[in-house]
DRENRO-577072 format. One line per field, with one value per residue (C-alpha): residue number from 1; x, y, z; residue in one letter. Coordinates in steps of 0.001 Angstrom, whole numbers. Layout:
i = c(NUM; ...)
x = c(X; ...)
y = c(Y; ...)
z = c(Z; ...)
aa = c(A; ...)
***
This chain:
i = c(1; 2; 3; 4; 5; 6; 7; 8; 9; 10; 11; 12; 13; 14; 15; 16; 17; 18; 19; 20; 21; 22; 23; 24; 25; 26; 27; 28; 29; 30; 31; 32; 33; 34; 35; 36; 37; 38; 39; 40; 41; 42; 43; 44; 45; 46; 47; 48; 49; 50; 51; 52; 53; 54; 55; 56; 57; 58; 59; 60; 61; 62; 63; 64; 65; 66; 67; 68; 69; 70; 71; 72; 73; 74; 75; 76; 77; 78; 79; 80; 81; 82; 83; 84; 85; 86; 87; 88; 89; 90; 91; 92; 93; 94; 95; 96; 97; 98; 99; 100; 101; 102; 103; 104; 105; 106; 107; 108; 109; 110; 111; 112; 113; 114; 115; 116; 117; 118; 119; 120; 121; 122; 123; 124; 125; 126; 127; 128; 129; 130; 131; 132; 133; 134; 135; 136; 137; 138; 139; 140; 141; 142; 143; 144; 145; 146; 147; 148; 149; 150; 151; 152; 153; 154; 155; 156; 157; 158; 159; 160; 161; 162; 163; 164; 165; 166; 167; 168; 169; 170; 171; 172; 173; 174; 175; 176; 177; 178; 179; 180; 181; 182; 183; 184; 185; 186; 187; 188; 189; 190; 191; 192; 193; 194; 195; 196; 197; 198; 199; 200; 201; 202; 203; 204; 205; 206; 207; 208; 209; 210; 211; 212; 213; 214; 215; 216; 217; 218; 219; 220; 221; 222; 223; 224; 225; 226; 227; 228; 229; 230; 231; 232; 233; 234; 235; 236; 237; 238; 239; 240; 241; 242; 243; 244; 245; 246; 247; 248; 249; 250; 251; 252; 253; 254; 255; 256; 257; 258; 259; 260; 261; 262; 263; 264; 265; 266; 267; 268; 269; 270; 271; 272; 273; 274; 275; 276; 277; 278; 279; 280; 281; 282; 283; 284; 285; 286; 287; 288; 289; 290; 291; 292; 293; 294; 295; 296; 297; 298; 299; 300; 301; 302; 303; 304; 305; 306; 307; 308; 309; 310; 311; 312; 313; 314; 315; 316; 317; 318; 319; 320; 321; 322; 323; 324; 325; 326; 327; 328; 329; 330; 331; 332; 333; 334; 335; 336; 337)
x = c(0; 2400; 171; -419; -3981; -5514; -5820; -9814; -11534; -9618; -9260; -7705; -6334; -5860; -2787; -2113; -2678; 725; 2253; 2985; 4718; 8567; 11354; 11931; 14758; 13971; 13702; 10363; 12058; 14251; 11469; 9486; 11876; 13108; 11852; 12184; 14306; 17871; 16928; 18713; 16007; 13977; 12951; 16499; 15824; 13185; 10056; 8334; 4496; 3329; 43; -1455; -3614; -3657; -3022; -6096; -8193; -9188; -6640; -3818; -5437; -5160; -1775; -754; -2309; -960; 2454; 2685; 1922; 4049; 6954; 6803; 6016; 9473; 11483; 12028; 10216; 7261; 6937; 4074; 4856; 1737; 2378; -1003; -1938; -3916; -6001; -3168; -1323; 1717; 2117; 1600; 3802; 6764; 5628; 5783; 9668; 10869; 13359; 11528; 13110; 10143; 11245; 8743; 5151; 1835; -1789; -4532; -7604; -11081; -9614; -6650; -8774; -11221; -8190; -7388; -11375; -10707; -7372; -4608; -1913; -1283; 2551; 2388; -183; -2249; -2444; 1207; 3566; 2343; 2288; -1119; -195; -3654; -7109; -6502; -10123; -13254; -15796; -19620; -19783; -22282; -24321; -22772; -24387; -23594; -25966; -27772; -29257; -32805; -32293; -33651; -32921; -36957; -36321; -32803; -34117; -36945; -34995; -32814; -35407; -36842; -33450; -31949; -28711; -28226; -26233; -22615; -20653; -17031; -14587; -11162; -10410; -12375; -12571; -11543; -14896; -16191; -16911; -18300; -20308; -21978; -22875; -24375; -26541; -27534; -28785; -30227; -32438; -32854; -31106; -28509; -25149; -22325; -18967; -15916; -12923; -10432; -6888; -8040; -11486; -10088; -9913; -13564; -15222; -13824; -15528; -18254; -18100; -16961; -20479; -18870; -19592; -23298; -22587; -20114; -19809; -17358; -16692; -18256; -14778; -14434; -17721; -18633; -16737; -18234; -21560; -21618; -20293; -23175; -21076; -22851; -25783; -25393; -28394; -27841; -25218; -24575; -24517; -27630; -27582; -27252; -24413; -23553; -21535; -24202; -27200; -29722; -28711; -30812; -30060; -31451; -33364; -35137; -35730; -37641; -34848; -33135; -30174; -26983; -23803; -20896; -17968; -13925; -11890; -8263; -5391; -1820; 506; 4338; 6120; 6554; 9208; 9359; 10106; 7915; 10000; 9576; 5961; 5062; 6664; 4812; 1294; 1955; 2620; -280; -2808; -1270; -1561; -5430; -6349; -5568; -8483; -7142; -6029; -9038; -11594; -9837; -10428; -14243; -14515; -13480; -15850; -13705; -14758; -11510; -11326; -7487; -7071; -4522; -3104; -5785; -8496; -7100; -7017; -10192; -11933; -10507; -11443; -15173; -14726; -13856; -16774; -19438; -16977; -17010; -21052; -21412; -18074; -20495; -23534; -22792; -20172; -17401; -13818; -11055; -8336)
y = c(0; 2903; 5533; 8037; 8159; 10927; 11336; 10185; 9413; 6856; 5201; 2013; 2102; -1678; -2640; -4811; -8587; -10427; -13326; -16410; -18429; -18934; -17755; -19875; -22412; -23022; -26847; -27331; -28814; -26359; -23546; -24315; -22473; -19854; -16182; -14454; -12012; -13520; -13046; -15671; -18774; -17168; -18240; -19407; -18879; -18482; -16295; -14160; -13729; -10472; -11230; -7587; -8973; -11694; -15013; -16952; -15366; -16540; -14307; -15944; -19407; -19431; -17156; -20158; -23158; -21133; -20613; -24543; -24914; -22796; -23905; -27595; -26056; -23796; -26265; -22960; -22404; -19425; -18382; -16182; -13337; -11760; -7831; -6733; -3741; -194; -2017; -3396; -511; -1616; -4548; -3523; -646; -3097; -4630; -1511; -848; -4194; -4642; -5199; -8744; -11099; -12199; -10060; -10536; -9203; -10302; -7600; -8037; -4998; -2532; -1983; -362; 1274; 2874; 5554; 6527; 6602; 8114; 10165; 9196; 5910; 5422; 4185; 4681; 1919; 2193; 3214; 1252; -2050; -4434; -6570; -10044; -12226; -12484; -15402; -16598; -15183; -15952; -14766; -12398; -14112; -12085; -13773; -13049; -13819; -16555; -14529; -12904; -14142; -16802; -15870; -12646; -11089; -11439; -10267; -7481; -6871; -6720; -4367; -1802; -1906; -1388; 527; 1983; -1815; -3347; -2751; -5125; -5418; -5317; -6571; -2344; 922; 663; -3531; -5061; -6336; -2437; -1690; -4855; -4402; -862; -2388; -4355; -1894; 245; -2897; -4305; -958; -1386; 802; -799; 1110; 301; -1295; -2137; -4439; -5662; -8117; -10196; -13074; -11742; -9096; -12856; -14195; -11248; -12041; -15797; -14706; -12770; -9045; -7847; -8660; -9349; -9035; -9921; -13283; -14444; -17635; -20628; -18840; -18519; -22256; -23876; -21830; -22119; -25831; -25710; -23756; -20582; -18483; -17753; -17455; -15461; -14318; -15396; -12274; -14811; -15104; -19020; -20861; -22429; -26579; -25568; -23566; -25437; -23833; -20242; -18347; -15971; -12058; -12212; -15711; -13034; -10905; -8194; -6963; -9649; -8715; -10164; -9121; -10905; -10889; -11347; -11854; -11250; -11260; -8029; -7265; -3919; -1659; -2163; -5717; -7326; -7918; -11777; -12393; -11270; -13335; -16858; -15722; -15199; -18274; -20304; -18945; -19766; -23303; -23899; -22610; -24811; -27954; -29839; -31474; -28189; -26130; -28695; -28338; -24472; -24894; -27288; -24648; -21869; -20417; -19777; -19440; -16903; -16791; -14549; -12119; -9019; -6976; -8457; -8261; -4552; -3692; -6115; -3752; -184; -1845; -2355; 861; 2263; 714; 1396; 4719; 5019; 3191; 4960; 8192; 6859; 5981; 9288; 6943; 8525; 7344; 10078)
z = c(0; -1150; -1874; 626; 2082; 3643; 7411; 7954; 4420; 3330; -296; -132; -4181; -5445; -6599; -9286; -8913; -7861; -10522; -8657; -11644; -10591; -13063; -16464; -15918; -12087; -11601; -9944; -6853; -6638; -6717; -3910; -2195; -4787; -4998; -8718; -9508; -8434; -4376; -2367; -727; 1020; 3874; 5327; 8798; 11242; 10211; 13122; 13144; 14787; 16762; 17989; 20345; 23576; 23540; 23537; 20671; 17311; 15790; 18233; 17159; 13342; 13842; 15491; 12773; 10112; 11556; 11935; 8580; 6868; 8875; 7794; 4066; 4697; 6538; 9217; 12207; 11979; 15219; 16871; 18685; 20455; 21380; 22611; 23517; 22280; 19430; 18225; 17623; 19543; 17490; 14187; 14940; 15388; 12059; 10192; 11688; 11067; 8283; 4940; 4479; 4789; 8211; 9932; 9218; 10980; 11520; 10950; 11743; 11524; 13435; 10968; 8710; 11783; 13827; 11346; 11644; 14706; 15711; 15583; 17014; 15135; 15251; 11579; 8682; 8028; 4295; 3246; 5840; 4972; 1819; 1753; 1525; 1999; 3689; 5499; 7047; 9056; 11865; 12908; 15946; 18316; 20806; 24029; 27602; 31017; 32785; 35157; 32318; 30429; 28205; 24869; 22271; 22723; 26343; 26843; 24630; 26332; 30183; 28265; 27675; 31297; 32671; 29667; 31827; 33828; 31080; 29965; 27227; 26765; 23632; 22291; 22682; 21274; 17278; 17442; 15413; 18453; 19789; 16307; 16199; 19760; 18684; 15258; 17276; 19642; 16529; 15196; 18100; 19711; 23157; 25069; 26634; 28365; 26514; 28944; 26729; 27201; 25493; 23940; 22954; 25357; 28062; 27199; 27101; 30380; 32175; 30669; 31259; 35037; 35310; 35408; 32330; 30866; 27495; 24684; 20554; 20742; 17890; 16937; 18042; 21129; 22138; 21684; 24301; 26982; 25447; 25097; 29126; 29959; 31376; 28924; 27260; 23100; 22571; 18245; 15918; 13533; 10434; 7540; 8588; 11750; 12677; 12685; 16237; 18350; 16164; 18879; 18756; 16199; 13533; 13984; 10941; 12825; 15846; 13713; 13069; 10170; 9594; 10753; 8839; 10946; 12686; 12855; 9861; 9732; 7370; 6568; 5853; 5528; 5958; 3324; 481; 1040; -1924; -4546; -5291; -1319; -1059; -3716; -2473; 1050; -758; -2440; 50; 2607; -497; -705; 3169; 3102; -98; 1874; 2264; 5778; 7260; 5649; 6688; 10185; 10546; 9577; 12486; 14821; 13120; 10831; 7401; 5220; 2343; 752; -1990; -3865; -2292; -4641; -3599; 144; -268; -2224; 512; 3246; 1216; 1454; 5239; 5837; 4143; 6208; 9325; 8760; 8444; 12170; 14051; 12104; 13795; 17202; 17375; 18694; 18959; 20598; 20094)
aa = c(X; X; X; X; X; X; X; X; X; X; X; X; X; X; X; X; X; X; X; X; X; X; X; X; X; X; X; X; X; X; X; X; X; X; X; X; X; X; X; X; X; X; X; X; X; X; X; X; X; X; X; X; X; X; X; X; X; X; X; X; X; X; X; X; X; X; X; X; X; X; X; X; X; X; X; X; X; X; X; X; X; X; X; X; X; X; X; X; X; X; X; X; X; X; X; X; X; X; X; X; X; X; X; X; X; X; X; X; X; X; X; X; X; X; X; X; X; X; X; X; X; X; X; X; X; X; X; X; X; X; X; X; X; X; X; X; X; X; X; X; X; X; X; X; X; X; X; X; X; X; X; X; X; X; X; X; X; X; X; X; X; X; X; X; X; X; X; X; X; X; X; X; X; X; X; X; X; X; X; X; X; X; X; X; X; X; X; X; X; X; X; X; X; X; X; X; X; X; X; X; X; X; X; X; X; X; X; X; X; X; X; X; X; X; X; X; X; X; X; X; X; X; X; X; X; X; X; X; X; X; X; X; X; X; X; X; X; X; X; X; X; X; X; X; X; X; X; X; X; X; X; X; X; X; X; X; X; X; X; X; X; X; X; X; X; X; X; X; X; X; X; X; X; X; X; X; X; X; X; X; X; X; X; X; X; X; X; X; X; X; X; X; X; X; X; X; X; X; X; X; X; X; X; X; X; X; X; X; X; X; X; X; X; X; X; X; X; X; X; X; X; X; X; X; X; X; X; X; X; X; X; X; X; X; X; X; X)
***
């Protein structure tokens, strides 16, 4: 992303789509490991993941499955690094000042493209100091409530509106998807919820599951565990279909509300000026690793719905995203800094 964006109305420009065919002359063995363009093998040593947020998430999880796969594609370790912290500013901002080599990578997930909506003071700019590499997968948000609570969406709604300043929900962090995607359904179902952010959707969900917090949007593999254990009520899932995991929680639309098609989505990026060779034998390999049926069919078992795709459609998926960002931050009149 090298051209320079403007401070709050963002265009995310395309870029061109990337080539993935390997120099003439390369013996096919020989370029599994080979970038174009006469750069030595990459990778030839250990490859460092950048997770922005805590362990524990889904973002931490698939960081994590993809890291293992890559490494036994490479023959290197991937490792994951998680550096948490102010909606993943501090981690990503370690990404961006890493040495353009390929040996530094980052996970981004909805509030790459919400902070600069919503800030500042980013230490970096979201749209020039990074090189898209690939959407990697997604999940459904589901509405996720403590016990104590009533046990169905009209009548959670309905306790809402006779105690309309009672309830509070937490976040992964102001401007993370799951602060935009509470206040989406507040709009939607007509309710009003004091915001509590935390660093992180892991921990956000404990609080929940721990009865502090009255609800939160978790998305959909970390909400089922607790569901299925009965430490938590899953009231919606923000999907147009039920889900095969949580067959028994309902869809909005099935509540008699306008549907709501939101969750978490997660993708890869690279600082700027990376080469183009090296970015294309990463993008490669990450849309080899997702295309295996084994490891694919694995992810959709935990919730995940896996996407893939070129660095142009990465970034024209992302200008989209910040579009209808932009109309609920506009909405709700949240601003962070």
């Amino acid at each position: 992303m090298r051209k320079k964006a403007g401070k709050r109305r963002t265009v995310i420009k395309a870029l061109p789509a990337l080539a993935f065919g390997m120099a003439c002359g390369i013996t096919a063995a020989h370029a599994a490991n080979q970038p174009e363009g006469g750069h030595s093998a990459y990778p030839s040593k250990t490859v460092r993941i950048v997770v922005p947020f805590p362990v524990g998430g889904s973002m931490d999880g698939l960081a994590r499955q993809v890291a293992q796969e890559l490494g036994e594609r490479w023959g290197h370790a991937v490792v994951v690094d998680n550096r948490d912290g102010a909606s993943g500013m501090i981690g990503l901002s370690s990404v961006a000042k890493a040495a353009p080599d390929g040996y530094t990578l980052g996970v981004v997930a909805n509030s790459f493209v919400a902070n600069p909506l919503l800030r500042n003071d980013l230490p970096y700019d979201a749209f020039t100091s990074f090189e898209p590499v690939s959407l990697l997968a997604s999940v459904p948000f589901v509405l996720a409530a403590k016990t104590s609570l009533p046990a169905s969406l009209p009548e959670f709604i309905a306790h809402a509106k006779a105690q309309p300043d009672a309830l509070d929900y937490s976040s992964g962090g102001s401007g993370t998807m799951s602060h935009l995607g509470a206040e989406m359904l507040k709009q939607a179902i007509g309710i009003n919820a004091t915001h509590i952010p935390y660093r992180g959707q892991a921990p956000a969900l404990t609080d929940v599951v721990s009865g502090h917090v009255s609800f939160t949007m978790g998305n959909l593999p970390e909400v089922v565990p607790h569901a299925r254990a009965g430490k938590l009520q899953a009231l919606a899932i923000m999907s147009n279909a039920r889900s095969s995991l949580l067959p028994d929680t309902p869809t909005l639309a099935e509540s008699g509300f306008t549907p709501l098609n939101i969750g978490s989505w997660y993708g890869l990026v690279a600082p700027r000026d990376t080469p183009q060779p090296v970015l294309n034998q990463i993008q490669k390999a990450v849309s080899d690793v997702m295309a295996q049926p084994v490891f694919r069919g694995k992810l959709e078992q935990q919730g995940f719905e896996v996407v893939g795709g070129t660095p142009a459609q990465f970034e024209a998926f992302m200008h989209r995203e910040s579009a209808i960002y932009e109309k609920v931050i506009d909405a709700a009149g949240i601003k962070t800094q």
